[in-house]
N, CA, C and O atoms as a GROMACS GRO file, in nm:
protein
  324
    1UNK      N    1   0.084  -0.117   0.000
    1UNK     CA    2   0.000   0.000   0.000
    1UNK      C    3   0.089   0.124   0.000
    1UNK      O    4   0.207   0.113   0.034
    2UNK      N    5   0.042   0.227  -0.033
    2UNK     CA    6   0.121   0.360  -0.059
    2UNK      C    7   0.021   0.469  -0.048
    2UNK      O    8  -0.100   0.448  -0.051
    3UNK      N    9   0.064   0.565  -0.036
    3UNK     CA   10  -0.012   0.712  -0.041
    3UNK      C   11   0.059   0.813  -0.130
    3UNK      O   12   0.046   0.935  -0.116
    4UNK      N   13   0.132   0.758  -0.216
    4UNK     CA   14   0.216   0.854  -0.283
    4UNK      C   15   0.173   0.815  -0.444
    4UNK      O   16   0.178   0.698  -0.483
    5UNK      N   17   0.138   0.903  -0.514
    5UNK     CA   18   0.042   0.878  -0.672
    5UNK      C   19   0.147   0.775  -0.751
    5UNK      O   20   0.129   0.658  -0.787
    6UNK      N   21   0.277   0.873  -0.766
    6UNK     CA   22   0.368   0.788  -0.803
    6UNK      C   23   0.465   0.703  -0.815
    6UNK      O   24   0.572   0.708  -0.876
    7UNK      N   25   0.382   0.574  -0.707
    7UNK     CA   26   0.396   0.402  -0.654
    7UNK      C   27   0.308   0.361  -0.722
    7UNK      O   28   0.327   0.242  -0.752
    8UNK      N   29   0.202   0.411  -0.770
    8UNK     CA   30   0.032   0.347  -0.783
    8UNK      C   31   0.079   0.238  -0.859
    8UNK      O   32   0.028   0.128  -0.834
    9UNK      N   33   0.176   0.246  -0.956
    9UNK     CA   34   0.186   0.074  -1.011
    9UNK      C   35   0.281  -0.007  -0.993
    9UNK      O   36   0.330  -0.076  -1.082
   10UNK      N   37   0.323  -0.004  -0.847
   10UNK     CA   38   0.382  -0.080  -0.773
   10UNK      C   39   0.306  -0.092  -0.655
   10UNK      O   40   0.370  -0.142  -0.563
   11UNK      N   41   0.216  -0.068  -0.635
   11UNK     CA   42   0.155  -0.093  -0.492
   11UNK      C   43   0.023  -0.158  -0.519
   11UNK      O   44  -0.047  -0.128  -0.616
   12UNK      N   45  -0.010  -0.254  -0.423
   12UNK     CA   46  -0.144  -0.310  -0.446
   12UNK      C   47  -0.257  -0.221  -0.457
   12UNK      O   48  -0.354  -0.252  -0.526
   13UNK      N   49  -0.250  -0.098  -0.386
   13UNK     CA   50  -0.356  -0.036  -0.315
   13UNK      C   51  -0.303   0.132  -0.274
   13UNK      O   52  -0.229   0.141  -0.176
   14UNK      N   53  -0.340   0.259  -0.349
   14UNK     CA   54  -0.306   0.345  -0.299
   14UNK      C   55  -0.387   0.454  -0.278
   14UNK      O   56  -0.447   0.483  -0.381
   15UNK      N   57  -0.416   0.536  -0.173
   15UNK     CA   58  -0.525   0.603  -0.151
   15UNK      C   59  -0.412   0.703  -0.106
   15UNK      O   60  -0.342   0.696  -0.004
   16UNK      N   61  -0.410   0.837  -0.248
   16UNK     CA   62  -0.336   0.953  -0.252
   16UNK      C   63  -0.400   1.068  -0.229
   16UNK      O   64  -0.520   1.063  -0.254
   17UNK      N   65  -0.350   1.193  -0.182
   17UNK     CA   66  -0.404   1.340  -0.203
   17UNK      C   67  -0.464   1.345  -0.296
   17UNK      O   68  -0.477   1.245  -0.367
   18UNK      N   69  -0.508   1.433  -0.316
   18UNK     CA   70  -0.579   1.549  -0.389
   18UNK      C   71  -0.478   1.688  -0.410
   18UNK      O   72  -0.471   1.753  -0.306
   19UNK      N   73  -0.427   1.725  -0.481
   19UNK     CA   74  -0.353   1.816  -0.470
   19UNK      C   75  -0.421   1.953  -0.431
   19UNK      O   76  -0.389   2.027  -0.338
   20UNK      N   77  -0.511   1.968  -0.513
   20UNK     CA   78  -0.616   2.107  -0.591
   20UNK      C   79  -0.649   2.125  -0.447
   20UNK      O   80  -0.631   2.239  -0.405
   21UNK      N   81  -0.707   2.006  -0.333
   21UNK     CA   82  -0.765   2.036  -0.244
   21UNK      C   83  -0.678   2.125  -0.098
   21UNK      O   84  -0.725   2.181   0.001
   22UNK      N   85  -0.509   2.102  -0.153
   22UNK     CA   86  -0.424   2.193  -0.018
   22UNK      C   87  -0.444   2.346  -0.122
   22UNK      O   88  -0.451   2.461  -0.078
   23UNK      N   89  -0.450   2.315  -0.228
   23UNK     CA   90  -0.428   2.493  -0.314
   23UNK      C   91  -0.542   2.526  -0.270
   23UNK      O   92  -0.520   2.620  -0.194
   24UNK      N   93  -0.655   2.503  -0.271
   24UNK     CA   94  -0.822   2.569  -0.256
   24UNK      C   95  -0.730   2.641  -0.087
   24UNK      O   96  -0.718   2.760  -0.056
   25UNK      N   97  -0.698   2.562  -0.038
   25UNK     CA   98  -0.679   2.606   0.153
   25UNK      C   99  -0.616   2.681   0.137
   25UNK      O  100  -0.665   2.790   0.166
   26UNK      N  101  -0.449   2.685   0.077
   26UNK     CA  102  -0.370   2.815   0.085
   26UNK      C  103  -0.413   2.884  -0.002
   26UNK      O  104  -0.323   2.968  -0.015
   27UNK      N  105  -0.526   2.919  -0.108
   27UNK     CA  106  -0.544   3.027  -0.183
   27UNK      C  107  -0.672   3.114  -0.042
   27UNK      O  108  -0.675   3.235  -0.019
   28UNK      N  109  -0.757   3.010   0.025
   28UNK     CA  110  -0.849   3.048   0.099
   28UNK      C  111  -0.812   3.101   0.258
   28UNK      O  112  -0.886   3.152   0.342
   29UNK      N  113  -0.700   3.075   0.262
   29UNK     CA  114  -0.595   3.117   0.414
   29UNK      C  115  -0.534   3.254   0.360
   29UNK      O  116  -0.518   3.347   0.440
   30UNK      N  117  -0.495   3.270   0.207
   30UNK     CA  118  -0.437   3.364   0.190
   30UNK      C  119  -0.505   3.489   0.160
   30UNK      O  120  -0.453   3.600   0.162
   31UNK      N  121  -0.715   3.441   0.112
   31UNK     CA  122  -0.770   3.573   0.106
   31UNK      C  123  -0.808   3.600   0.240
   31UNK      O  124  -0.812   3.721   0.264
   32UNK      N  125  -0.843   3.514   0.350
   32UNK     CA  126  -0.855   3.543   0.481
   32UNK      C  127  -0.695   3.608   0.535
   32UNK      O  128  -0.644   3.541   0.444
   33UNK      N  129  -0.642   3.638   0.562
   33UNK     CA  130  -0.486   3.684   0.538
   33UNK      C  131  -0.520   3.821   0.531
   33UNK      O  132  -0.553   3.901   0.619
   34UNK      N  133  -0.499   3.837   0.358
   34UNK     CA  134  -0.568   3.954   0.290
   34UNK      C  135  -0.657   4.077   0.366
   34UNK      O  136  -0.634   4.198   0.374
   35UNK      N  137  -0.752   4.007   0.409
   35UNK     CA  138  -0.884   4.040   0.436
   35UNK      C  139  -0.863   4.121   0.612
   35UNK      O  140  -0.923   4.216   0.663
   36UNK      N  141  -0.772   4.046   0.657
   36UNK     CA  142  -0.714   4.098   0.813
   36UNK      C  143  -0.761   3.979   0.902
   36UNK      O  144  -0.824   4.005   1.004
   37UNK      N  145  -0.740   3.876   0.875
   37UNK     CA  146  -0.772   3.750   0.989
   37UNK      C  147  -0.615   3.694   1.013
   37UNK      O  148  -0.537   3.669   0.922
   38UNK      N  149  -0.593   3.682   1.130
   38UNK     CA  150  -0.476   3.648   1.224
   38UNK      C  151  -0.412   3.498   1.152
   38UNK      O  152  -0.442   3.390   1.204
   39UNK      N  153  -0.365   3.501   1.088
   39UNK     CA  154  -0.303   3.350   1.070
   39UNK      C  155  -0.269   3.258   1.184
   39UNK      O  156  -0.224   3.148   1.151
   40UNK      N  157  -0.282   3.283   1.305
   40UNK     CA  158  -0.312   3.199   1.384
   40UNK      C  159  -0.440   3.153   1.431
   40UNK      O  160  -0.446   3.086   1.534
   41UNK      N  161  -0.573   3.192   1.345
   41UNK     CA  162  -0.669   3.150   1.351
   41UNK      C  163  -0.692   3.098   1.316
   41UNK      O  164  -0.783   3.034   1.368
   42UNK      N  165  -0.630   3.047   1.147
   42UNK     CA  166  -0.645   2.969   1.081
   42UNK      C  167  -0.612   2.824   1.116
   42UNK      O  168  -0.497   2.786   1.142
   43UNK      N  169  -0.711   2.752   1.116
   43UNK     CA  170  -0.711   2.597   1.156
   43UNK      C  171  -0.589   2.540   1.085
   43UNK      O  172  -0.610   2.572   0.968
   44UNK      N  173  -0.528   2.505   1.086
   44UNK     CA  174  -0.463   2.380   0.996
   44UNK      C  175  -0.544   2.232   0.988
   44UNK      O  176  -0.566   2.177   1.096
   45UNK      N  177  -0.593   2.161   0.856
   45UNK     CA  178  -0.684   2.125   0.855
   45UNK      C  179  -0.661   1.989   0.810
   45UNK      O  180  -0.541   1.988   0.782
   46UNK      N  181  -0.701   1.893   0.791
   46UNK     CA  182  -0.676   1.742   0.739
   46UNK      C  183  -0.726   1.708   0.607
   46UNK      O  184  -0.840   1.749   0.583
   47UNK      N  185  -0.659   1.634   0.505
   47UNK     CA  186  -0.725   1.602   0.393
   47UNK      C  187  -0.854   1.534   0.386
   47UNK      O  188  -0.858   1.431   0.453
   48UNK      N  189  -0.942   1.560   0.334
   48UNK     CA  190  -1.057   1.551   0.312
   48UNK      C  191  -1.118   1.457   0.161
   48UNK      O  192  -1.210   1.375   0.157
   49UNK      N  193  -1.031   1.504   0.053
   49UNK     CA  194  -1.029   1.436  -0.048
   49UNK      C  195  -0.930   1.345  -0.062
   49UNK      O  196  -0.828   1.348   0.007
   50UNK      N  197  -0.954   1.262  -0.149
   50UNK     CA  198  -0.853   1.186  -0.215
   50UNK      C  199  -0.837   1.073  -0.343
   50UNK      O  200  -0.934   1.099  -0.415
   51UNK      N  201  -0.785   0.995  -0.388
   51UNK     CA  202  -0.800   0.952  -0.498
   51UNK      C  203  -0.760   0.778  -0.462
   51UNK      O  204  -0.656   0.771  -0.397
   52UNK      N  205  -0.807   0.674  -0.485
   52UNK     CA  206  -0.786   0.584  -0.507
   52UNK      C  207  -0.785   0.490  -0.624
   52UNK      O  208  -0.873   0.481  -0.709
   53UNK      N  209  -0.616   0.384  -0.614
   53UNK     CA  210  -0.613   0.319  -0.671
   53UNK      C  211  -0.614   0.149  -0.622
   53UNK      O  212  -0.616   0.101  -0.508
   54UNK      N  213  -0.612   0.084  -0.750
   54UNK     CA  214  -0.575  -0.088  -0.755
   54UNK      C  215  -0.485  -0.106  -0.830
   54UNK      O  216  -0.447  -0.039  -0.926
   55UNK      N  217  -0.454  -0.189  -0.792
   55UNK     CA  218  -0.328  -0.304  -0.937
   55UNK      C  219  -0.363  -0.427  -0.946
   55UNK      O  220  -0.299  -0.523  -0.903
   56UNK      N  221  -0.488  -0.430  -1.015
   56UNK     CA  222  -0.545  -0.587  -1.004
   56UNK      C  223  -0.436  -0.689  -1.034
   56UNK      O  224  -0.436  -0.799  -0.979
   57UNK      N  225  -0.350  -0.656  -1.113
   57UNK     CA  226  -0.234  -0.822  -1.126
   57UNK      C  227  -0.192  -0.841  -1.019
   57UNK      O  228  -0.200  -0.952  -0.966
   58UNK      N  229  -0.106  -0.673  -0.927
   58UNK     CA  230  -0.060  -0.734  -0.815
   58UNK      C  231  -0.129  -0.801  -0.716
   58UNK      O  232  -0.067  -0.884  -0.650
   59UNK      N  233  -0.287  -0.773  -0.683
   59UNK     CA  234  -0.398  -0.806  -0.604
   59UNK      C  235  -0.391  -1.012  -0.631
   59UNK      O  236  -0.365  -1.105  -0.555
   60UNK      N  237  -0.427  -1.004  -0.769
   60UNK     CA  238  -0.418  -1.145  -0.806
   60UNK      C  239  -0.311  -1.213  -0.752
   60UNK      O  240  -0.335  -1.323  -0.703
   61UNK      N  241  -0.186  -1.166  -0.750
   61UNK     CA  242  -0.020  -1.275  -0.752
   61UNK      C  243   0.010  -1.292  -0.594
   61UNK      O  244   0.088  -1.366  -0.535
   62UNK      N  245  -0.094  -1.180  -0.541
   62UNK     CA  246  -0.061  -1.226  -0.425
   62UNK      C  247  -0.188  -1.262  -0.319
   62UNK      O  248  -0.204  -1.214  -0.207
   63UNK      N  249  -0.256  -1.339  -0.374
   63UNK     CA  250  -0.396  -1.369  -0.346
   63UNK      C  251  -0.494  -1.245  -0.237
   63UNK      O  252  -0.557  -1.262  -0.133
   64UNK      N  253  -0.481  -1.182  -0.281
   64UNK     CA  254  -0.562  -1.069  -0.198
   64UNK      C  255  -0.698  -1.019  -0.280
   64UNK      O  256  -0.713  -0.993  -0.399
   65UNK      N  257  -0.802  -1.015  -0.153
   65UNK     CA  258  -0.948  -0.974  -0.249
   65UNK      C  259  -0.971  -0.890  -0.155
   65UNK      O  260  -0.972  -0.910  -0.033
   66UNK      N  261  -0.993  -0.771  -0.230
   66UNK     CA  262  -1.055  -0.624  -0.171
   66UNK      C  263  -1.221  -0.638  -0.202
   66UNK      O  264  -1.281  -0.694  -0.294
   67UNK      N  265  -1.268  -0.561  -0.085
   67UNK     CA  266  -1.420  -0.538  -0.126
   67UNK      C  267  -1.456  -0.502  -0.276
   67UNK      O  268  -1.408  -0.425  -0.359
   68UNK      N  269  -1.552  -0.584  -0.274
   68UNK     CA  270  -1.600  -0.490  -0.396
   68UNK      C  271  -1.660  -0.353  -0.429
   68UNK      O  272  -1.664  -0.305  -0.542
   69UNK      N  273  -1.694  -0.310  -0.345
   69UNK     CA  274  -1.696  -0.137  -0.344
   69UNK      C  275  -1.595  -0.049  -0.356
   69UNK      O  276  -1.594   0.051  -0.427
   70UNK      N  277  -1.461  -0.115  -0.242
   70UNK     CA  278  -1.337  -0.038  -0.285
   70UNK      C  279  -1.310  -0.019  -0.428
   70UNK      O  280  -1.296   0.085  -0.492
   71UNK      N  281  -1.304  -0.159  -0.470
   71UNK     CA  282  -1.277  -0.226  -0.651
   71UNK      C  283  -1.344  -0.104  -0.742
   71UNK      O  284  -1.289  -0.058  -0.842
   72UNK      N  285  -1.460  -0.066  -0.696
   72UNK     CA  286  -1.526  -0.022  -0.815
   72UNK      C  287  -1.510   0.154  -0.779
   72UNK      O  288  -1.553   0.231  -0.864
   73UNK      N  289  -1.485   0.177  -0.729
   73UNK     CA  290  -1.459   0.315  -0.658
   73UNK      C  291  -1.329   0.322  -0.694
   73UNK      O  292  -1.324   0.440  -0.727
   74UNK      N  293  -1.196   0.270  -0.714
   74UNK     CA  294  -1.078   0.273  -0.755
   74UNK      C  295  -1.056   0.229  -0.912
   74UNK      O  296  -1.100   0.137  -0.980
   75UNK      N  297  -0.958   0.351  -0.941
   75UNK     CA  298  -0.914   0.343  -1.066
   75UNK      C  299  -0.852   0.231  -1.072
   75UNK      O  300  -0.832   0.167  -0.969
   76UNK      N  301  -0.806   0.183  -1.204
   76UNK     CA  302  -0.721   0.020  -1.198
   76UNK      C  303  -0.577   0.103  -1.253
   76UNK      O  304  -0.572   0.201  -1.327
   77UNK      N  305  -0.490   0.046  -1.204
   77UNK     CA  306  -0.346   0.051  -1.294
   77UNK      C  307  -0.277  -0.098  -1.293
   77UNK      O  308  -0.289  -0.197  -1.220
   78UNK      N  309  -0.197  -0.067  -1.410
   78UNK     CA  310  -0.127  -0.199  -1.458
   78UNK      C  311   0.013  -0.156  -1.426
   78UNK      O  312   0.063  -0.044  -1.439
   79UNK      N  313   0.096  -0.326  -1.359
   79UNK     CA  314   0.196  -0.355  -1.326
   79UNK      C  315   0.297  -0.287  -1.396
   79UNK      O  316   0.240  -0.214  -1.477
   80UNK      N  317   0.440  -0.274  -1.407
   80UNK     CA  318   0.507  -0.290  -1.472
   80UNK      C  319   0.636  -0.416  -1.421
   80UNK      O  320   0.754  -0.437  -1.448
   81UNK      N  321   0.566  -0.458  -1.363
   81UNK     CA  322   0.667  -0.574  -1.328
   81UNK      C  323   0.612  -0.662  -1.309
   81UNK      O  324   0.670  -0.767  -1.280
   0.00000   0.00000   0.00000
């Protein structure tokens, strides 16, 4: 498993960021900023979005079965090994 996009086809299973979703925060910290709000008010906040993958060969070679909801909710990528 991994959290980093580019493992996704080396890893059975990777559930990555969202990038767009830290820019929306620092573009939205920076008009609050702007605006006269204390940057120590600003929450620091947890990812919320994210993107998931599979590698059905690797899933197969190493006998592992994920839900089927995960399955269908995740993009597929192919091995290179």
């Amino acid at each position: 498993m991994t959290n980093y996009d580019w493992m996704v086809d080396y890893a059975m299973l990777a559930v990555t960021k969202v990038a767009e979703e830290q820019g929306e925060w620092a573009a939205e910290s920076a008009l609050a900023i702007l605006n006269g709000e204390n940057p120590s008010h600003i929450p620091i906040v947890v990812n919320r979005r994210w993107d998931l993958f599979v590698n059905p060969a690797l899933l197969d070679k190493a006998h592992v079965r994920l839900p089927r909801h995960l399955l269908q909710k995740a993009v597929k990528v192919g091995s290179r090994g």
